[in-house]
SETOR-745490 format. One record per atom (N, C-alpha, C): residue number from 1; residue in one letter; atom name; z, x, y. Coordinates in nm, 2 decimals. Example, Ala and Ser with C-alpha at 12.3 -4.5 7.8 and 13.67 -1.06 7.14 Angstrom:
BEGIN
   pos   code   site        Z        X        Y
     1      A      N     0.78     1.32    -0.57
     1      A     CA     0.78     1.23    -0.45
     1      A      C     0.78     1.32    -0.33
     2      S      N     0.71     1.28    -0.22
     2      S     CA     0.71     1.37    -0.11
     2      S      C     0.79     1.29     0.00
END
This chain:
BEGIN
   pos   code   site        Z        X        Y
     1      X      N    10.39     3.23     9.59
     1      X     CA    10.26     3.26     9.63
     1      X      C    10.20     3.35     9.52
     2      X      N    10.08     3.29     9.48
     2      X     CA     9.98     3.39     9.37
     2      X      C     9.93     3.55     9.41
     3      X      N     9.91     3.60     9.36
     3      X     CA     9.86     3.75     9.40
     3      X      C     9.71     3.75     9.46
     4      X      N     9.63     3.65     9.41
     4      X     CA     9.51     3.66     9.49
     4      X      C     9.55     3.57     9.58
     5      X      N     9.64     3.52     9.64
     5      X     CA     9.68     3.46     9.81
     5      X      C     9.66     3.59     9.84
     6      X      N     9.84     3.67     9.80
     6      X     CA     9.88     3.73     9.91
     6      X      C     9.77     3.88     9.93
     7      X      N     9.65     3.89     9.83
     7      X     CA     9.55     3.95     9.84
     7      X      C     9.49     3.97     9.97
     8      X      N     9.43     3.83     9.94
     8      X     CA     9.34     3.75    10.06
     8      X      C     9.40     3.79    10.17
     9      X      N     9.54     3.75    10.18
     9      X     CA     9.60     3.76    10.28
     9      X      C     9.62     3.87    10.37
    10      X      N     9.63     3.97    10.31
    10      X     CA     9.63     4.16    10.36
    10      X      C     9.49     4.13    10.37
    11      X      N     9.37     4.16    10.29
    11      X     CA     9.27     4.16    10.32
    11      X      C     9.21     4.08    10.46
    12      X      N     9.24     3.94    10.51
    12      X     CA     9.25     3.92    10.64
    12      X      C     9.29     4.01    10.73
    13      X      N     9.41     4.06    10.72
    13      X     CA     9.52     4.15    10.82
    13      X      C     9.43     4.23    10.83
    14      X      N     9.38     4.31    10.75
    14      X     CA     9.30     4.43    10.77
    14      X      C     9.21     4.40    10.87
    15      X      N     9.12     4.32    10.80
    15      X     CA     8.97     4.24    10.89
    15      X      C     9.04     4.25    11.03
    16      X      N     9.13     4.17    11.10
    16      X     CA     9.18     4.16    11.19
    16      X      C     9.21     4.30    11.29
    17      X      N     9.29     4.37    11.21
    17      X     CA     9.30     4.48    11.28
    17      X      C     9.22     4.58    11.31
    18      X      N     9.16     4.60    11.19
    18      X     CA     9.00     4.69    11.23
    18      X      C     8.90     4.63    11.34
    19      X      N     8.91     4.54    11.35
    19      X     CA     8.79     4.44    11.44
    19      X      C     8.86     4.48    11.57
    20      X      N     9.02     4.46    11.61
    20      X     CA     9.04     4.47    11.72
    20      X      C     9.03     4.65    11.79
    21      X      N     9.07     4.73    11.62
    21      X     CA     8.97     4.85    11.70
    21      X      C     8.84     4.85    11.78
    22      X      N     8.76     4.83    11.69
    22      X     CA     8.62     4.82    11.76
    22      X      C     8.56     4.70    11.86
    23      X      N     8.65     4.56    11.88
    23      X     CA     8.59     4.46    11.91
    23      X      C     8.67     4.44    12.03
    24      X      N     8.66     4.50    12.17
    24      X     CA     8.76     4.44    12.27
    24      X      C     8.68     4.41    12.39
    25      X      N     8.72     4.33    12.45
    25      X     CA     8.68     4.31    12.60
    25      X      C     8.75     4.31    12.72
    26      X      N     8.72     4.37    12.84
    26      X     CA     8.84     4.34    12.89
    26      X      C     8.82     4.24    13.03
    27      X      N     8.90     4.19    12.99
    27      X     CA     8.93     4.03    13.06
    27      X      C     9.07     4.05    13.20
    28      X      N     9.01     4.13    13.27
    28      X     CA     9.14     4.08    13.37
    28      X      C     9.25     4.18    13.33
    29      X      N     9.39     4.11    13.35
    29      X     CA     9.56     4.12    13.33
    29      X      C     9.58     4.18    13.20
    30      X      N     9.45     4.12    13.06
    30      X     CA     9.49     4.14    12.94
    30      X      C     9.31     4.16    12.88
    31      X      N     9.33     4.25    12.72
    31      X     CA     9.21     4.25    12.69
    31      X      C     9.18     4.18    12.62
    32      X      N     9.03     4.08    12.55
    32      X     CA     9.01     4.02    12.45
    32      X      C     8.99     4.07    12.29
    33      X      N     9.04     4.00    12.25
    33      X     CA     9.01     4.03    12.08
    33      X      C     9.02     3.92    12.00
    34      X      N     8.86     3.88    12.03
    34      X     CA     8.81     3.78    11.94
    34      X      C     8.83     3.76    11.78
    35      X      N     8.84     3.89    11.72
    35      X     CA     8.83     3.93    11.57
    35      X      C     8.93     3.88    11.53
    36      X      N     9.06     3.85    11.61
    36      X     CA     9.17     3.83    11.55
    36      X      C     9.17     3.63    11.59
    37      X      N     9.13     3.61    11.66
    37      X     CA     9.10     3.46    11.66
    37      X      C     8.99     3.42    11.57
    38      X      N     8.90     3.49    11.53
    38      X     CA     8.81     3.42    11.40
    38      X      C     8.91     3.47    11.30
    39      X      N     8.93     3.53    11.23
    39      X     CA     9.05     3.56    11.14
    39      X      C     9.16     3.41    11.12
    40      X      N     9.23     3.42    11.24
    40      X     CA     9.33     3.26    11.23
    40      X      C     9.24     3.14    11.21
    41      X      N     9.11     3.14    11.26
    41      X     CA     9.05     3.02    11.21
    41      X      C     8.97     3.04    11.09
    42      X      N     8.96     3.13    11.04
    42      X     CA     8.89     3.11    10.86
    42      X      C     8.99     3.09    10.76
    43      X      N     9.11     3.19    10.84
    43      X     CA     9.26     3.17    10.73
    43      X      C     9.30     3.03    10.73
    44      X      N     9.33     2.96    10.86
    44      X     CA     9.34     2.80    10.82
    44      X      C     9.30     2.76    10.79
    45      X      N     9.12     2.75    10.75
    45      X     CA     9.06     2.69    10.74
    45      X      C     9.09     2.69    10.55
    46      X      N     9.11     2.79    10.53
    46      X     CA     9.07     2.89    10.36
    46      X      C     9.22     2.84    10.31
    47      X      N     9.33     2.87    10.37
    47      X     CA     9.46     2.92    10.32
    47      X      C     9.57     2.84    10.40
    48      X      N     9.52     2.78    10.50
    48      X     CA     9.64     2.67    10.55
    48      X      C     9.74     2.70    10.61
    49      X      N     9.85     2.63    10.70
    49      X     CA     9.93     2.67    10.83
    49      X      C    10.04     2.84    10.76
    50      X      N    10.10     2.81    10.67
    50      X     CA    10.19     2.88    10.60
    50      X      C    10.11     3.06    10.62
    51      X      N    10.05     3.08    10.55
    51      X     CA     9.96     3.18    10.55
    51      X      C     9.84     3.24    10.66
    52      X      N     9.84     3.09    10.71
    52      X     CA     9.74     3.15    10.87
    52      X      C     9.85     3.21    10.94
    53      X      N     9.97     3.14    10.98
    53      X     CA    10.06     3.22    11.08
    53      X      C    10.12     3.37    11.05
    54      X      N    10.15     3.36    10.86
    54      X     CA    10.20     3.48    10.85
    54      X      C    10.08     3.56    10.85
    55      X      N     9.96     3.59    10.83
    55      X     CA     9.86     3.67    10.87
    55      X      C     9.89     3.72    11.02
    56      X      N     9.90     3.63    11.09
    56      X     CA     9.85     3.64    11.24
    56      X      C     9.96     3.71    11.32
    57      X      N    10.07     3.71    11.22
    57      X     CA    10.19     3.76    11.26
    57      X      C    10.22     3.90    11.26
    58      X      N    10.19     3.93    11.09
    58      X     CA    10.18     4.04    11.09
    58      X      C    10.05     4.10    11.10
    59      X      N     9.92     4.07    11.13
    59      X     CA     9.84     4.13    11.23
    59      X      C     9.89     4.17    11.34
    60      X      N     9.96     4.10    11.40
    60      X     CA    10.00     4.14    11.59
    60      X      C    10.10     4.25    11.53
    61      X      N    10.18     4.24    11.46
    61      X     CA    10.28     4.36    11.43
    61      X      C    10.19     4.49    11.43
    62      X      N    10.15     4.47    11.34
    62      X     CA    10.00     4.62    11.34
    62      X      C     9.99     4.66    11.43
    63      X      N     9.93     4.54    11.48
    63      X     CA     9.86     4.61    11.65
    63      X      C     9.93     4.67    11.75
    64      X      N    10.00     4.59    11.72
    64      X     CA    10.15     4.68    11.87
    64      X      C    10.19     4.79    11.79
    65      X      N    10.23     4.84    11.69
    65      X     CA    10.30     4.96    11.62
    65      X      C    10.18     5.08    11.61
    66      X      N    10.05     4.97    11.60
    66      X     CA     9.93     5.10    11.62
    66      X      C     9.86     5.15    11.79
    67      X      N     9.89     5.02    11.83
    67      X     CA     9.87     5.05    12.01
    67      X      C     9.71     4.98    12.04
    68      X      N     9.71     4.88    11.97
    68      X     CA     9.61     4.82    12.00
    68      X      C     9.60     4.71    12.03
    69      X      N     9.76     4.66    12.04
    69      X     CA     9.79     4.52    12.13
    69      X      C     9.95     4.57    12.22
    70      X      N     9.95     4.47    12.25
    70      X     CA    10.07     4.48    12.36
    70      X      C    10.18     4.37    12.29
    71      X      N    10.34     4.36    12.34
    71      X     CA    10.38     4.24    12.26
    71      X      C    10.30     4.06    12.30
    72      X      N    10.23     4.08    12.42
    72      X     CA    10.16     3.99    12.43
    72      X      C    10.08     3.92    12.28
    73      X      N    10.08     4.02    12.19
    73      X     CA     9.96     3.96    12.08
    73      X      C    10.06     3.87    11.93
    74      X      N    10.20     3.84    11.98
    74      X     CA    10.25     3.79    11.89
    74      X      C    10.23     3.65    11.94
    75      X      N    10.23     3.54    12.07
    75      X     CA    10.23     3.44    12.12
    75      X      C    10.09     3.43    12.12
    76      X      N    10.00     3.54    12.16
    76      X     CA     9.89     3.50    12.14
    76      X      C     9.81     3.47    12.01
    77      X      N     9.87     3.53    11.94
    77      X     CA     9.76     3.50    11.80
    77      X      C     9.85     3.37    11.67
    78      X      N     9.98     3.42    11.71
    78      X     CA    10.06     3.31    11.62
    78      X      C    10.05     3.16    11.64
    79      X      N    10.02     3.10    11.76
    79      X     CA    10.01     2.99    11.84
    79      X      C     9.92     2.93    11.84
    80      X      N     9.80     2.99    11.84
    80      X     CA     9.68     2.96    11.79
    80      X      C     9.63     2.93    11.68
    81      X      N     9.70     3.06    11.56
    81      X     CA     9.69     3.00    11.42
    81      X      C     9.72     2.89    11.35
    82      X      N     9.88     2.88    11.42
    82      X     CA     9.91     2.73    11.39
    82      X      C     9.86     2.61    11.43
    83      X      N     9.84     2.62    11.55
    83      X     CA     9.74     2.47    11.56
    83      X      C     9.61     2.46    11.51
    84      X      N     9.54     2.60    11.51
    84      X     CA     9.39     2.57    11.38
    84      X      C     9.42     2.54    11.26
    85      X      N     9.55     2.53    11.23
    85      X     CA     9.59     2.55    11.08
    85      X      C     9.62     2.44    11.05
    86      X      N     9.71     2.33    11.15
    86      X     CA     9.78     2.21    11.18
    86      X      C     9.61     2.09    11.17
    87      X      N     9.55     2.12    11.32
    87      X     CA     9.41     2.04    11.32
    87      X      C     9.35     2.08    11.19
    88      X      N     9.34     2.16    11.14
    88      X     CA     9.23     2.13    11.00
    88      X      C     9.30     2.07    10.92
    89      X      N     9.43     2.08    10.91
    89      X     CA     9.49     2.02    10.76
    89      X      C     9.50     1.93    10.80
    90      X      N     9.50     1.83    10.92
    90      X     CA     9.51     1.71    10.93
    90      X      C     9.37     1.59    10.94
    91      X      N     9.27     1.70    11.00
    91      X     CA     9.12     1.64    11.00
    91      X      C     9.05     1.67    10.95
    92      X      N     9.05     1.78    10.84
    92      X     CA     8.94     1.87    10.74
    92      X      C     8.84     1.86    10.84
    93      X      N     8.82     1.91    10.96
    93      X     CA     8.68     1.89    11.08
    93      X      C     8.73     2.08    11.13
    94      X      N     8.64     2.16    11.08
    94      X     CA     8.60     2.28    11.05
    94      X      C     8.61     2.33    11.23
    95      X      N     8.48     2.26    11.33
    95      X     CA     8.55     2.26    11.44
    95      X      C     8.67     2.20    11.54
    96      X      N     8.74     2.11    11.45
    96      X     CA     8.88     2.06    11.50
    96      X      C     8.99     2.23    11.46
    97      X      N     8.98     2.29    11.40
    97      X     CA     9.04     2.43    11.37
    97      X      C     8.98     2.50    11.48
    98      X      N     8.89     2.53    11.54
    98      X     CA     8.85     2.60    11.66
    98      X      C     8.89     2.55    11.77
    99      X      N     8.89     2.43    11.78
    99      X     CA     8.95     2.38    11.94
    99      X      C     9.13     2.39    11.92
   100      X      N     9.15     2.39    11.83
   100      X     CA     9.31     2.41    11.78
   100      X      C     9.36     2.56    11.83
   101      X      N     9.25     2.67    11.79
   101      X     CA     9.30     2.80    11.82
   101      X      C     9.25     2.78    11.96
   102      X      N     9.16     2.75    12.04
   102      X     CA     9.16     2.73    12.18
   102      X      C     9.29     2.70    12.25
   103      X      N     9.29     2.57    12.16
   103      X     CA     9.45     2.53    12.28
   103      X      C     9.55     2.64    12.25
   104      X      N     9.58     2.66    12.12
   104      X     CA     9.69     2.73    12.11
   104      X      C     9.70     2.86    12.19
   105      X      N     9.61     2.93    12.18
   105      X     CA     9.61     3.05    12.23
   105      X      C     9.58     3.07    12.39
   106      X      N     9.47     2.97    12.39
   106      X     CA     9.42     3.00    12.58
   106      X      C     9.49     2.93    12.64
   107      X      N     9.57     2.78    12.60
   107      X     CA     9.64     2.68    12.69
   107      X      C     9.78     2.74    12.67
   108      X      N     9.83     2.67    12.54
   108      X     CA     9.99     2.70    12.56
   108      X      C    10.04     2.86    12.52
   109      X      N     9.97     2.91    12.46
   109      X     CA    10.02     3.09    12.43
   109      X      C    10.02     3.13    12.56
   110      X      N     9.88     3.05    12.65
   110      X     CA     9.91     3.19    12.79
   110      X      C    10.01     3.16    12.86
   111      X      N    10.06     2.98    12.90
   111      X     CA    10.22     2.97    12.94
   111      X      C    10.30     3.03    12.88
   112      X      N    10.31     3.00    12.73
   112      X     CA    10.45     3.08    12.65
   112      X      C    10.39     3.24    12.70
   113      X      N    10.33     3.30    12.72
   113      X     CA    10.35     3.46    12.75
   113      X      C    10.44     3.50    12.87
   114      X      N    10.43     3.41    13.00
   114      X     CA    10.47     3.45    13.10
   114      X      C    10.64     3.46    13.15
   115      X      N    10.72     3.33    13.04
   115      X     CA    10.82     3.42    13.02
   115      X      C    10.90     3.50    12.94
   116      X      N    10.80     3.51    12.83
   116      X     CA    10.78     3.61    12.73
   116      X      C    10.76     3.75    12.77
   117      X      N    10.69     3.76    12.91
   117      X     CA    10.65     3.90    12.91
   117      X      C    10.74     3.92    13.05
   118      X      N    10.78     3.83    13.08
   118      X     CA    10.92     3.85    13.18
   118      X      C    11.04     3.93    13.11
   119      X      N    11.08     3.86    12.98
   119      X     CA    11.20     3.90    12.91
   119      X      C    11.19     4.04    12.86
   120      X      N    11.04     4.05    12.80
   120      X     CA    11.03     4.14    12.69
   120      X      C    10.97     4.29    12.74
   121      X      N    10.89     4.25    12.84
   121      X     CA    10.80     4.35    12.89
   121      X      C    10.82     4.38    13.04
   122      X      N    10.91     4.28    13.10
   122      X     CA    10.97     4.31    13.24
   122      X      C    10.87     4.30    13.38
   123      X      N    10.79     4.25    13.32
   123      X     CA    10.62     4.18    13.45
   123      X      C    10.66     4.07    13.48
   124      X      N    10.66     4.04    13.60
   124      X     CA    10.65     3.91    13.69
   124      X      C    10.50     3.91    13.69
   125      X      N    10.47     3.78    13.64
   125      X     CA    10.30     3.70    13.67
   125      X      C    10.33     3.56    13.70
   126      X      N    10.21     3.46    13.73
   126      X     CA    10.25     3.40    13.76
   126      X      C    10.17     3.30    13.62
   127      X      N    10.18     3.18    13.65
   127      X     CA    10.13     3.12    13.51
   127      X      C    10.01     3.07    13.44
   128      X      N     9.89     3.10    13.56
   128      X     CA     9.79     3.10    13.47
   128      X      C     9.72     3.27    13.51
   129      X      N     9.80     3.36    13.49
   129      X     CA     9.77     3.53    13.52
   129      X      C     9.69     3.55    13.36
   130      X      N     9.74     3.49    13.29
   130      X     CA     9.72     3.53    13.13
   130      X      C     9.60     3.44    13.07
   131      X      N     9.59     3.34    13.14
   131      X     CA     9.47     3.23    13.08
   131      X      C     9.36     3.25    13.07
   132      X      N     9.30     3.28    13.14
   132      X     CA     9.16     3.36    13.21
   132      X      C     9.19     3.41    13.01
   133      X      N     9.22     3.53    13.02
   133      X     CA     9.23     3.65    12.88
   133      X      C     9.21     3.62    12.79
   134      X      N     9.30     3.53    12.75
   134      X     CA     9.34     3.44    12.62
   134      X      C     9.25     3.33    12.63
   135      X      N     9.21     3.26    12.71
   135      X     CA     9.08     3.14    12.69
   135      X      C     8.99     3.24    12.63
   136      X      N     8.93     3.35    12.70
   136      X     CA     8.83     3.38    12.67
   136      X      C     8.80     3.41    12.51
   137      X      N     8.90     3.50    12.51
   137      X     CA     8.95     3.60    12.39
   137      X      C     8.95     3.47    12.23
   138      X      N     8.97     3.36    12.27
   138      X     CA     9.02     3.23    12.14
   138      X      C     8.91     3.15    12.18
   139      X      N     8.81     3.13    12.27
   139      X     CA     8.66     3.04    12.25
   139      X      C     8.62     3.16    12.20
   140      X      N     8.55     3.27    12.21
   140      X     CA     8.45     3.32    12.16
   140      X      C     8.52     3.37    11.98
   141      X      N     8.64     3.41    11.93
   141      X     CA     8.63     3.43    11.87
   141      X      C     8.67     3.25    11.76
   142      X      N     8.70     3.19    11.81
   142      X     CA     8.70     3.04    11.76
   142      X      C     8.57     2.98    11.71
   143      X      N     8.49     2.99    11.83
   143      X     CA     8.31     3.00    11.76
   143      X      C     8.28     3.07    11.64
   144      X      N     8.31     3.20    11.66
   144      X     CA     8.26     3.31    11.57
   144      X      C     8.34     3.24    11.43
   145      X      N     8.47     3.23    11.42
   145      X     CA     8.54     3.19    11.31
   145      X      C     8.48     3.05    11.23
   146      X      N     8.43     2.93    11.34
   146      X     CA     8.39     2.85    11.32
   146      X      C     8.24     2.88    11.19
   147      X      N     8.17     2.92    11.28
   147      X     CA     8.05     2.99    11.21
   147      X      C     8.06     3.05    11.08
   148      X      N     8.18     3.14    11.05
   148      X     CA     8.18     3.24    10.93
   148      X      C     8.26     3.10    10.86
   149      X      N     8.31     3.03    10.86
   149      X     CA     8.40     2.92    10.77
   149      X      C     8.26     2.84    10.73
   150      X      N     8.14     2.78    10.83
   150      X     CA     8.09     2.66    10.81
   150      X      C     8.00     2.76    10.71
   151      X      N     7.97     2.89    10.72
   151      X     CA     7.82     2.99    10.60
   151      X      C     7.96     2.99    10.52
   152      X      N     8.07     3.04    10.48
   152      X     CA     8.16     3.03    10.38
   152      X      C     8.17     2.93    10.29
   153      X      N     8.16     2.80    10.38
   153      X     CA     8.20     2.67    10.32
   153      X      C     8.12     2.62    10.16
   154      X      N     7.96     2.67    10.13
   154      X     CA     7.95     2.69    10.02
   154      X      C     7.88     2.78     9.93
   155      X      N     8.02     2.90     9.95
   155      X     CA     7.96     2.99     9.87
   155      X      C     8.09     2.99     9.76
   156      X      N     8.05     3.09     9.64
   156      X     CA     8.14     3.06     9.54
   156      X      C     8.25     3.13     9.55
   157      X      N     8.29     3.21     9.69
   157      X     CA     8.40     3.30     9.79
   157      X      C     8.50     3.16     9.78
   158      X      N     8.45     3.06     9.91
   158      X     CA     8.51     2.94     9.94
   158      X      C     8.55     2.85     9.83
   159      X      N     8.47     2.81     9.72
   159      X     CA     8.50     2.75     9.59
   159      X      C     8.64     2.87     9.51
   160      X      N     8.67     2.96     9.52
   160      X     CA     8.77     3.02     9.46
   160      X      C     8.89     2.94     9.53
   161      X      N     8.91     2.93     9.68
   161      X     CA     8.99     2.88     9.74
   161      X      C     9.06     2.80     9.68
   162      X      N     8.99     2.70     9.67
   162      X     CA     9.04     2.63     9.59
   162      X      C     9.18     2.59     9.44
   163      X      N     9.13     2.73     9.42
   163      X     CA     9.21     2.75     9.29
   163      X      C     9.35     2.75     9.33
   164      X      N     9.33     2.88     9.42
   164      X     CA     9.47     2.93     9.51
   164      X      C     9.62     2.85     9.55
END
């Protein structure tokens, strides 16, 4: 990996984690944080499956070690990057990357949480306790990522990508 990846790449992490300071909602069982789902969907869109996931990864490490996720935010945000990262590199369709971090995150992250947070965090829920959260939390910031990728798409930011 080049130095202006793994640049870009911290510089995501950042964006992500600062946003989930300021940017939460609370949804129920769990809280939303959009910032870190537009994040996974501009990195796929920008930097592709390899690099969206490790972004998204170590964003959720942040958050938990800073207290501003729970271990919930590793299934949630990893899951989702990958399939926006997957659907874009297979459809170059900018909103096929948002409906990608939808499923991943609101459909199958909120099953994979439940006995994830059985094992790891010792809560009985049942299995759609988490969906509500995570749908919400991965359409709105899926939109928002959608949007910042489609004004990105041609500026001479997005044209660097390319090089990468």
């Amino acid at each position: 990996m080049s130095v202006r990846k793994l640049t870009v790449m911290a510089l995501f992490v950042a964006i992500a984690v600062a946003g989930s300071m300021f940017v939460a909602i609370p949804t129920g069982i769990a809280r939303a944080y959009p910032i870190q789902h537009a994040v996974n969907v501009v990195s796929a869109i920008l930097l592709g499956p390899v690099p969206a996931v490790v972004i998204a990864f170590v964003t959720a490490l942040v958050r938990i070690f800073t207290g501003t996720g729970s271990l919930l935010a590793i299934p949630g945000s990893v899951i989702g990057a990958f399939l926006a990262a997957i659907a874009y590199k297979y459809s170059h369709k900018v909103w096929l990357a948002g409906i990608g971090e939808v499923i991943g995150t609101g459909v199958i992250a909120s099953l994979v949480a439940v006995p994830y947070a059985k094992i790891l965090m010792g809560t009985s829920v049942t299995a759609l306790a988490f969906m509500p959260a995570f749908f919400v939390s991965s359409a709105i910031g899926a939109v928002l990522g959608v949007i910042i990728a489609v004004s990105l798409r041609n500026t001479v930011f997005a044209k660097r990508f390319e090089t990468i």
